[in-house]
C-alpha positions in Angstrom: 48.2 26.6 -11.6 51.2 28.1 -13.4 51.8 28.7 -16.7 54.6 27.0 -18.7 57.4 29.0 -19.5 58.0 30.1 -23.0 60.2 27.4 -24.6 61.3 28.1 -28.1 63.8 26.6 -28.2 62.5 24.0 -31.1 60.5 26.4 -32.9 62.7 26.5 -36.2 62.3 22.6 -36.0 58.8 22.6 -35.7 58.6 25.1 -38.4 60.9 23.3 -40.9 58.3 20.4 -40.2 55.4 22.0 -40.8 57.2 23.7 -44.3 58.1 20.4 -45.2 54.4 18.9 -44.8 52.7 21.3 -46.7 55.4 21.6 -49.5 54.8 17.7 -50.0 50.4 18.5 -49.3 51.3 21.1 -52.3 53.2 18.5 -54.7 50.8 15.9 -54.1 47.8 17.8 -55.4 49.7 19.0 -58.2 50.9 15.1 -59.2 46.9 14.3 -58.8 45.5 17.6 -61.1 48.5 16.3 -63.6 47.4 12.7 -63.8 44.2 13.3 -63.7 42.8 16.7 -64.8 40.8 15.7 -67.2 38.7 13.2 -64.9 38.1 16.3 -62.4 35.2 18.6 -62.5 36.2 22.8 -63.5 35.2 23.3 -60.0 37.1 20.4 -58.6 40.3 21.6 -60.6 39.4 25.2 -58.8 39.2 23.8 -55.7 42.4 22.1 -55.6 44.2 24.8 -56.9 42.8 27.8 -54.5 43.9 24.8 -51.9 47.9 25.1 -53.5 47.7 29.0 -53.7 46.6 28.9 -49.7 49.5 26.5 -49.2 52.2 28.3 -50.8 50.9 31.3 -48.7 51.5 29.3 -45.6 55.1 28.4 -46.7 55.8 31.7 -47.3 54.6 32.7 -43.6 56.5 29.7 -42.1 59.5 30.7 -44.0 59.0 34.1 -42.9 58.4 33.2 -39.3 61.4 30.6 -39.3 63.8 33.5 -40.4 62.0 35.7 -37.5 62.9 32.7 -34.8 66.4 32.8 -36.4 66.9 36.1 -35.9 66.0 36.3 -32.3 68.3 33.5 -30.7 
C-alpha cells in the first residue's frame, strides 16, 4: 500500500477553521461565566477559565503555524 502524498495545499484553510472554532469555544464560555458566575461553583469558574487560557494557547499555535504554512508556499 502506498502512502498519500503530502497535500497542503488547504492547510491555511483548515487552520483558519480550526482558529475560528476555538475563538467562538473561547467566547462562549466567557458569555456563560458572565451570565452566570455567580450560579457556578469556585472550582467550576476555575475550570472554565484554565479551559480559555488552554484555548487562547491553541490560537496562538494555529496562528503561529498558519503564518509558518504561509511562509512556505
Amino acid at each position: 500500500m502506498m502512502a498519500k502524498p503530502d497535500n497542503r495545499a488547504d492547510n491555511d484553510v483548515h487552520l483558519q477553521e480550526h482558529i475560528n472554532h476555538t475563538l467562538a469555544k473561547l467566547h462562549a464560555a466567557e458569555d456563560y461565566l458572565d451570565e452566570h458566575a455567580e450560579e457556578l461553583s469556585a472550582k467550576d469558574r476555575e475550570d472554565i477559565e484554565a479551559k480559555n487560557e488552554r484555548r487562547k494557547e491553541s490560537i496562538k499555535a494555529f496562528i503561529a503555524e498558519k503564518k509558518d504554512e504561509s511562509q512556505k508556499q
